[in-house]
C-alpha positions in Angstrom: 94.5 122.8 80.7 91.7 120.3 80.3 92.5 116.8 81.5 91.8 115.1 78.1 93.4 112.0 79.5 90.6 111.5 81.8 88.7 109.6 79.3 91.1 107.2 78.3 91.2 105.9 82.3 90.5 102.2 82.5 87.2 101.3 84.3 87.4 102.1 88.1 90.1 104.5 88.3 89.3 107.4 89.9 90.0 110.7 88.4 91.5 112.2 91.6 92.6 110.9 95.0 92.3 112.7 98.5 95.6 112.8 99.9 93.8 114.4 103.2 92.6 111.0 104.7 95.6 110.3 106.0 97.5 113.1 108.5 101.0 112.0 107.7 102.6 108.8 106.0 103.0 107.5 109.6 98.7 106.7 109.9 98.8 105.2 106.6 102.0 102.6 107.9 100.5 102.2 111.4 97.1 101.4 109.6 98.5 99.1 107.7 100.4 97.2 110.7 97.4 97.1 112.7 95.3 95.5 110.2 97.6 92.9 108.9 99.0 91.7 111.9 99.9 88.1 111.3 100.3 88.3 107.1 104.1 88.5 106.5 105.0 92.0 105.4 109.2 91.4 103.8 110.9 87.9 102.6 114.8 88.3 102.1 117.0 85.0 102.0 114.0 82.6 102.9 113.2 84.8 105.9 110.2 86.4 106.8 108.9 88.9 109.1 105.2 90.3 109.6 103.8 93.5 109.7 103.4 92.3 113.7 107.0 91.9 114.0 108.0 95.2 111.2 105.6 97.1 113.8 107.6 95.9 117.2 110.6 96.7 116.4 110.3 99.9 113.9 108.9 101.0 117.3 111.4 100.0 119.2 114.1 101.6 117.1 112.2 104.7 116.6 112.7 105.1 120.4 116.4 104.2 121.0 116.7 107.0 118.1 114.5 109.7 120.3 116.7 108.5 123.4 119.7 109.7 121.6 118.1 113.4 122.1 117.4 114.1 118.6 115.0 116.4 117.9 111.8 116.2 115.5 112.5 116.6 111.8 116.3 115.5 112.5 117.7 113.9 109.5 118.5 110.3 109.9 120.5 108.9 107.4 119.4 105.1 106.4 122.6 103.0 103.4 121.5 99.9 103.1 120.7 97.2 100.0 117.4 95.7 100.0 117.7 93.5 103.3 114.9 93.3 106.5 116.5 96.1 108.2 115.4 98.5 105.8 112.1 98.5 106.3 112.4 98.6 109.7 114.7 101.6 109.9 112.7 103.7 107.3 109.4 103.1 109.7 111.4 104.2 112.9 112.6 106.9 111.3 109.3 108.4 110.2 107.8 107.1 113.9 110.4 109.1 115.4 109.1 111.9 113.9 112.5 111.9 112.0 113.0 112.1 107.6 114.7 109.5 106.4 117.8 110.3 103.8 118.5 107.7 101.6 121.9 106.9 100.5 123.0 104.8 97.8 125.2 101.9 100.0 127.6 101.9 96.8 128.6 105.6 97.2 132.0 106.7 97.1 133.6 109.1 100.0 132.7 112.2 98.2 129.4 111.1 97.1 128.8 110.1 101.0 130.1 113.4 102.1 128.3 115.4 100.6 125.0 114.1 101.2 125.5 113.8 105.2 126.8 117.5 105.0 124.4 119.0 102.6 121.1 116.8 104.6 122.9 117.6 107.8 122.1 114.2 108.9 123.3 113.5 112.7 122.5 110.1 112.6 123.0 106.7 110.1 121.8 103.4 110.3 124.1 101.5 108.2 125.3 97.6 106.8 128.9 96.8 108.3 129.9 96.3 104.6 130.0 99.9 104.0 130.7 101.6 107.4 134.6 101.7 106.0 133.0 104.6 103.6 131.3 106.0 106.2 134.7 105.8 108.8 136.6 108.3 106.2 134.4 111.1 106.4 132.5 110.8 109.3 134.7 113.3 111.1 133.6 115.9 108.5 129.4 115.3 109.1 127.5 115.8 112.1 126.7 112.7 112.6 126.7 111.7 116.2 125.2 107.8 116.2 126.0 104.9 114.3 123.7 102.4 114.2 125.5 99.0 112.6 123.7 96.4 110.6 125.1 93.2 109.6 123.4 90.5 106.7 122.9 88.0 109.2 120.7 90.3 111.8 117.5 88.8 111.4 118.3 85.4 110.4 118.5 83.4 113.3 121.2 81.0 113.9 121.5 80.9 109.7 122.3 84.5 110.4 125.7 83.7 111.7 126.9 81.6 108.8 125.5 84.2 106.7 128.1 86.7 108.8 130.8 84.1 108.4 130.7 83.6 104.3 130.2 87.8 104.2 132.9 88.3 106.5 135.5 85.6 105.9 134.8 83.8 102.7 133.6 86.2 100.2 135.3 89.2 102.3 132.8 91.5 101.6 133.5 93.5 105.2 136.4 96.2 104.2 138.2 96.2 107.9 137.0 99.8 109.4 136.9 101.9 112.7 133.5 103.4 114.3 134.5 103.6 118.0 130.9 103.8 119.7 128.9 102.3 116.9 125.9 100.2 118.1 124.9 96.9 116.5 121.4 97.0 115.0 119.8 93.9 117.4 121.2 96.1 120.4 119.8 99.5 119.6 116.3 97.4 118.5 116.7 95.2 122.3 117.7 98.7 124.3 114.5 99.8 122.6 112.3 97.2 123.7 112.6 98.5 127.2 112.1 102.5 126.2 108.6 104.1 125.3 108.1 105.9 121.6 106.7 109.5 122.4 104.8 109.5 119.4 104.9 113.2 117.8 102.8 114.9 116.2 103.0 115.0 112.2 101.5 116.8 109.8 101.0 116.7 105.9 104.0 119.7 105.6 106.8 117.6 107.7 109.2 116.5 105.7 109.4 112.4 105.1 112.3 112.1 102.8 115.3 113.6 101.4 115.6 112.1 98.6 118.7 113.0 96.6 118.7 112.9 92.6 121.5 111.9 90.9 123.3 114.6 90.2 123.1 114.4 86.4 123.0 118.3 86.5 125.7 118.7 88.4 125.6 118.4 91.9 123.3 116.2 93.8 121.0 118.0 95.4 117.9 116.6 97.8 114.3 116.6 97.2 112.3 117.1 99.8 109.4 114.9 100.0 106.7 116.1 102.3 104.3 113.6 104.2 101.7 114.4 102.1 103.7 113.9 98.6 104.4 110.7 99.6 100.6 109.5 100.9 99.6 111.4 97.3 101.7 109.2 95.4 100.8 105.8 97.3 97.4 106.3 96.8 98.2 106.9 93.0 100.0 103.9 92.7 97.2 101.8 94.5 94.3 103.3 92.5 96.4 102.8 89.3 97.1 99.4 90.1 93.4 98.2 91.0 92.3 97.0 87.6 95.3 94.5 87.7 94.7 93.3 90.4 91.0 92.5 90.3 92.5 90.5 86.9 92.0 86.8 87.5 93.5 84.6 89.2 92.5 85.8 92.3 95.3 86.4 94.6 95.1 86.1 99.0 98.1 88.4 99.4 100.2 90.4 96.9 103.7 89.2 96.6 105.8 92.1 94.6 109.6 91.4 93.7 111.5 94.4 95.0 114.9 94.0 93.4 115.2 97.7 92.5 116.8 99.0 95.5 114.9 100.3 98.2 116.8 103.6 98.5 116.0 104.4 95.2 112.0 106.5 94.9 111.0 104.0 92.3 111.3 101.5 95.0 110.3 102.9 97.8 106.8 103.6 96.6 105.9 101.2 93.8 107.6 98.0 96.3 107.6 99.2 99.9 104.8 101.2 100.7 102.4 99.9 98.1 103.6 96.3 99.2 102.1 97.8 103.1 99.1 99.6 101.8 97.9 96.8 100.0 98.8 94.1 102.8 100.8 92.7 100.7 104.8 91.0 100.7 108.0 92.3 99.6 110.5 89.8 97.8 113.5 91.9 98.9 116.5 91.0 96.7 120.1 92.4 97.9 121.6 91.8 94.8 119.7 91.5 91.4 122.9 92.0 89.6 123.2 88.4 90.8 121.0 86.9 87.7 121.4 83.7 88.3 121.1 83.7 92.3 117.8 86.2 91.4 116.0 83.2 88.9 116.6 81.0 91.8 115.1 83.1 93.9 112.4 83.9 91.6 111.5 80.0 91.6 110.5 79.6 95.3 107.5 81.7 94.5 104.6 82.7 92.6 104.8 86.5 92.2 102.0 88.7 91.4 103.9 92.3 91.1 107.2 92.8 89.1 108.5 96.6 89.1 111.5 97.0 87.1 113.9 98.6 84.6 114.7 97.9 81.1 118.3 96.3 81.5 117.1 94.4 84.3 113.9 92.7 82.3 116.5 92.4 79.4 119.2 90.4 81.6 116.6 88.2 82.7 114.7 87.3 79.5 118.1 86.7 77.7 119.2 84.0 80.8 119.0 80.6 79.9 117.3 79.6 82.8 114.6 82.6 82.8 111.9 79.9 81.4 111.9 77.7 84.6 110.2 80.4 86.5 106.4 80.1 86.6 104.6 83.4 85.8 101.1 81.8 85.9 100.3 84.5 88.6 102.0 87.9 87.6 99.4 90.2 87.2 101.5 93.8 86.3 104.9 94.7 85.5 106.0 98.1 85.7 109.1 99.4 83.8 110.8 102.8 85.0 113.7 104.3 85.6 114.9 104.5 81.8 112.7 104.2 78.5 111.1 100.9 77.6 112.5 99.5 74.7 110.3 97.1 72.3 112.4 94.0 72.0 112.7 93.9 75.4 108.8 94.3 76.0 108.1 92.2 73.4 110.4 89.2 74.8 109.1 89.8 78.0 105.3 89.6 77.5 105.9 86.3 75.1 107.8 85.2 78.0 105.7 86.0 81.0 102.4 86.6 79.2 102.0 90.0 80.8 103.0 93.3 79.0 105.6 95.7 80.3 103.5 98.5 81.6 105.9 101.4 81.3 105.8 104.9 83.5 107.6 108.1 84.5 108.4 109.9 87.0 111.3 111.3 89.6 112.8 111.9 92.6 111.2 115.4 92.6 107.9 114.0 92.1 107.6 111.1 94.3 108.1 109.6 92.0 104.8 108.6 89.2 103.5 111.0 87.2 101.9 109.0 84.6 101.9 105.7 83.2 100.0 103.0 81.0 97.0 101.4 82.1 98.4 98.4 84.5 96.0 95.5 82.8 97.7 96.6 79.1 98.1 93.5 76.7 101.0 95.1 74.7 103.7 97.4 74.5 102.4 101.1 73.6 106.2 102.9 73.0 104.6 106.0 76.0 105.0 106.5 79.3 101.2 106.3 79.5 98.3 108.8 80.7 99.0 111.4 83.7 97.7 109.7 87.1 94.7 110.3 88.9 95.1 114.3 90.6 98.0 114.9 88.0 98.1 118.0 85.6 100.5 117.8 82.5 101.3 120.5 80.4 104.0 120.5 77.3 105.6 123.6 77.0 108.6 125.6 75.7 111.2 127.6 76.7 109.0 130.6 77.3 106.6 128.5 79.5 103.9 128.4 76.2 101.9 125.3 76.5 101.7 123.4 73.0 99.6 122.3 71.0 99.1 118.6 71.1 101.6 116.2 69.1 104.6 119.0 69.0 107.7 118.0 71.3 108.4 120.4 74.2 108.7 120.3 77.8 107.2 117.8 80.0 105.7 120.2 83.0 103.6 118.8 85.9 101.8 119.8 88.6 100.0 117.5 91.5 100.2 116.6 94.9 103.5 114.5 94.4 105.4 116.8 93.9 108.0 118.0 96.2 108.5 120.9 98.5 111.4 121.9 96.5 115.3 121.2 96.8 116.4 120.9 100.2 118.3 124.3 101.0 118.6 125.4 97.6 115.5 128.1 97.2 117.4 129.2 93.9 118.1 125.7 92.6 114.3 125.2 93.4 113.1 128.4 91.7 114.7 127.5 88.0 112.4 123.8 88.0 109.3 125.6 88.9 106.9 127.7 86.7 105.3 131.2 87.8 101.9 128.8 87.4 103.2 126.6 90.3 104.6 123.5 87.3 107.7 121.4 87.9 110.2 121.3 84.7 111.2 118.4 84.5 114.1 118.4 82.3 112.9 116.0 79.7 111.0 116.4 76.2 107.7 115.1 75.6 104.6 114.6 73.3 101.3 114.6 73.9 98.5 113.4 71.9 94.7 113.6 71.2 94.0 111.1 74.2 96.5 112.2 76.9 99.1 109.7 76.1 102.7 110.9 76.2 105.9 110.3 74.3 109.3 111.0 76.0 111.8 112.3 73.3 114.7 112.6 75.5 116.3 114.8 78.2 117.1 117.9 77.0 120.5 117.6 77.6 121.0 114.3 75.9 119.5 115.9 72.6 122.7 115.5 69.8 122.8 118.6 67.2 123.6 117.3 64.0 123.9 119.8 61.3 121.1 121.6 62.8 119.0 118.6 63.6 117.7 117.3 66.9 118.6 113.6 67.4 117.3 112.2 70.1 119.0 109.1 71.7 116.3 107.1 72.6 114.7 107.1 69.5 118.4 105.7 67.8 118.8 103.3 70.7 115.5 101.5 70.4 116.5 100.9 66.7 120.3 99.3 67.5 118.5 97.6 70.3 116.1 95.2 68.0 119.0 94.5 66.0 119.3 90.3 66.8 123.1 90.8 67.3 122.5 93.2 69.9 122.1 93.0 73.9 122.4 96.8 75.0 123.0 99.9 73.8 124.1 103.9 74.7 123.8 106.7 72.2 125.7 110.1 72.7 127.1 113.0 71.1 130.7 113.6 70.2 132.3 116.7 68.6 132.4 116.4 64.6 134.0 119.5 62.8 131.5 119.3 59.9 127.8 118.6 61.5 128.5 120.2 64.8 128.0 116.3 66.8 128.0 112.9 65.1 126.4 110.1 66.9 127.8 107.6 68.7 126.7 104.1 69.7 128.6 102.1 71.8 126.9 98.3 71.9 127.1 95.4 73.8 127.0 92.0 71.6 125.1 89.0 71.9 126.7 87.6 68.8 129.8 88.0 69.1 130.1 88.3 64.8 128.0 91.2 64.6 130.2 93.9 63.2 130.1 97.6 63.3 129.4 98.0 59.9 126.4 95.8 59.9 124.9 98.1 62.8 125.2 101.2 60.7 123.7 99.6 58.2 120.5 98.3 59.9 120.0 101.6 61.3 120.0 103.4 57.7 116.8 101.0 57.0 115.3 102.6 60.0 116.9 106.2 60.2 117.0 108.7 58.1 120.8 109.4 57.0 121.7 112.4 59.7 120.2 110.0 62.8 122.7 107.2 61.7 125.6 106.7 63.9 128.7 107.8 62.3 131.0 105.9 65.0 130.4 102.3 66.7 132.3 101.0 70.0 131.8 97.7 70.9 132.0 97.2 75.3 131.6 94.1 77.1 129.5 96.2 79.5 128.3 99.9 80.3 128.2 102.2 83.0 124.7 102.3 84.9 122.9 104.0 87.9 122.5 101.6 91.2 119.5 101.0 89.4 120.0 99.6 86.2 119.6 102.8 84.4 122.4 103.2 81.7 124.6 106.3 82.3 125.2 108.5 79.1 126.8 110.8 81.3 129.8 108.9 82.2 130.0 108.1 78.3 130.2 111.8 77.5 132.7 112.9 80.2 135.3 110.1 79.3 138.1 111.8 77.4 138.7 111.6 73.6 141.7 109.0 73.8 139.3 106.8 75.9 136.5 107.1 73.5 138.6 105.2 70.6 137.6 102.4 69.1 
């Protein structure tokens, strides 16, 4: 397919990148060290370390791991919120010559189990306040070494009242049992005295097992290559560059990473595009935390602001969200979930800058397109395929369409991954004979490249022989003024097949079900309108932000009355 796309790219944007001019993810960090030496590379609770330090001990760490015997391309598992250790673990992982497997720190047992059995991982580097997770199924894993993080590790003597008020006060620290667990300041100090045998990597070693979340039944792990990852940096980077040359001119990027580092969103579009550019991280542990997170937000003048939807909406709707100064934020990136225009629009009158909105996933690395990053308004796509990026709408048969009629959203690029990690037949039904990844969700195209989501294909609701998509129903409840968020879903209905089904969160507390259905009958037409209304003081989301229909659906019909 011709790249039609290509000229709609803002000014200086290359068409393609070269994922080639670095060997392995590992030259681009060590680049990066090496050149910004003294800048300070992550900030989390007022403390800082630079790329000098992140480089000192990820080395250090990377060779306490290799003393441990493990071999190259052993999995090393890394559950941890967004705190200083992360980085540093992720690095001496990949040094190692190790892949990283992310967990989600707020995993069940099962969840937990499963991913160190199916990654095989024989090795986790881990915060004390979920190591009781990790004490019930460890026996059941092969991992071997516990490395043991606490909040206070890297905070100097504040570090220890840090530990106290974790431990004691707000008894965050379950009690738990790892007999020969090391701390994470030992492993780093035993380190110190060891030499890193630095291995060779190439573009085909595997970085990352990054595991999606399991929406289509089990969670299975994408396996992220070297190269996918370098590909997708240098995306992200090019993408970015006509933001950033934006005035004000700034010395050093600062980018709020509040989405969670284990998450792909985060790991590219905060962590390694934060060390690329030379730039700082504002690691926040727990965004959920509004008010703590505005407070944070007012020590500093930030320049980069990656997020998703409910996120950007809790903060715009806090009373204190105007006290931040935004004088310098040059780009802010929504992902994870569709942008929805009230919450855009609130944003950019609040901030000035428009919500810049892009796709992607796990399997992908995870951007595959997005708007131009120095838009001035909301554009209701995910934007224009990125530089080296091939997108191709398509059917059920694998037909590509013609432009403006909804089918698959295929790509093809050097982002995506290897395939599913052990799962050769898992990996065969997402990829076409053509060498595209299906990715699951619907999409338009039109006469300039831009693309619409629709929705997941699974999500679509069939009433009476119609496709209803829930996005489209959700952005509508969503503008309603008495309205914070909202979930759309399916539910059985003996005449049409499925009815729709909103469930809502208020922000007037009068707002009735009856004046919701009839708002969206002005915007609607009549089969689109939700038939039933629940009213919840919250909803079920992802560990980031992203609101889980899923859940909604599989809660049983007594549960589901109003």
């Amino acid at each position: 397919m011709e790249r039609i796309w290509l000229k709609h790219y803002p000014a200086g944007v290359p068409h393609d990148i070269d994922p080639t001019q670095y060997a392995s993810l590992v030259d681009l960090l060590e680049e990066s060290f090496a050149k910004f030496r003294d800048r300070k590379a992550f900030i989390c609770m007022d403390k800082a370390i630079t790329y000098g330090e992140l480089d000192e001990m990820s080395v250090a760490l990377g060779a306490w791991l290799q003393s441990k015997g493990l071999k190259k391309g052993a999995r090393v598992a890394i559950m941890m919120p967004n705190v200083l250790q992360y980085p540093i673990a992720s690095a001496a992982v990949l040094r190692a010559g190790y892949t990283v497997v992310n967990v989600n720190p707020l995993y069940t047992p099962r969840e937990l189990e499963h991913q160190l059995t199916d990654s095989g991982a024989e090795a986790i580097i881990i915060l004390e306040n979920f190591a009781a997770t990790l004490q019930k199924v460890i026996a059941r894993t092969s991992v071997k070494h516990v490395v043991l993080g606490t909040m206070g590790d890297l905070l100097g003597f504040k570090g220890l009242i840090v530990n106290f008020v974790v431990r004691r006060v707000k008894k965050l620290v379950p009690a738990f049992s790892l007999p020969g667990a090391v701390a994470f300041n030992d492993a780093i100090a035993a380190g110190r005295r060891m030499t890193l045998a630095k291995p060779t990597l190439g573009p085909d070693d595997v970085a990352f097992l990054q595991y999606t979340g399991g929406t289509t039944g089990v969670s299975k792990g994408a396996t992220l290559i070297h190269r996918n990852i370098v590909a997708n940096m240098l995306q992200n980077d090019a993408w970015l560059q006509p933001a950033l040359k934006k005035p004000p001119t700034v010395d050093q990027l600062m980018i709020v990473c509040a989405l969670p580092l284990y998450h792909i969103f985060a790991l590219t579009a905060c962590f390694l595009l934060g060390v690329r550019t030379g730039g700082v991280n504002l690691l926040i542990p727990n965004p959920r935390d509004i008010p703590g997170f505005i407070k944070e937000l007012q020590k500093y003048q930030v320049n980069s602001f990656p997020a998703v939807n409910t996120l950007y909406n809790a903060l715009v709707h806090h009373p204190d969200f105007g006290k931040i100064d935004f004088s310098k934020l040059k780009v802010s990136f929504g992902g994870g979930m569709a942008v929805q225009k009230p919450v855009a629009d609130a944003w950019l009158k609040a901030t000035g800058t428009a919500l810049s909105e892009g796709y992607g996933l796990s399997e992908t690395s995870p951007v595959l397109t997005c708007n131009p990053a120095d838009t001035d308004r909301y554009t209701g796509s995910i934007g224009l395929p990125v530089p080296s990026t091939w997108i191709s709408i398509r059917d059920d048969d694998n037909n590509e369409l013609p432009l403006g009629q909804p089918g698959e959203i295929c790509a093809k690029g050097p982002q995506v991954m290897a395939g599913y990690w052990n799962r050769p037949d898992e990996t065969a039904k997402v990829m076409t004979p053509d060498g595209y990844f299906r990715t699951g969700d619907i999409g338009i195209m039109d006469e300039n490249g831009y693309i619409k989501i629709v929705d997941r294909k699974k999500d679509m609701i069939l009433v009476s022989g119609f496709n209803v998509y829930p996005n489209e129903v959700e952005e509508v409840i969503a503008s309603h003024p008495g309205v914070l968020e909202c979930a759309v879903i399916g539910i059985p209905d003996e005449k049409s097949t499925e009815a729709v089904k909103a469930f809502v969160v208020k922000k007037d507390p009068n707002v009735t079900a009856q004046d919701i259905i009839a708002f969206a009958a002005t915007e609607l037409t009549n089969y689109k309108v939700p038939k039933h209304i629940e009213f919840r003081s919250d909803l079920p989301k992802s560990n980031v932000g992203k609101i889980l229909r899923r859940e909604l659906r599989d809660e049983t019909p007594q549960q589901r009355v109003a």
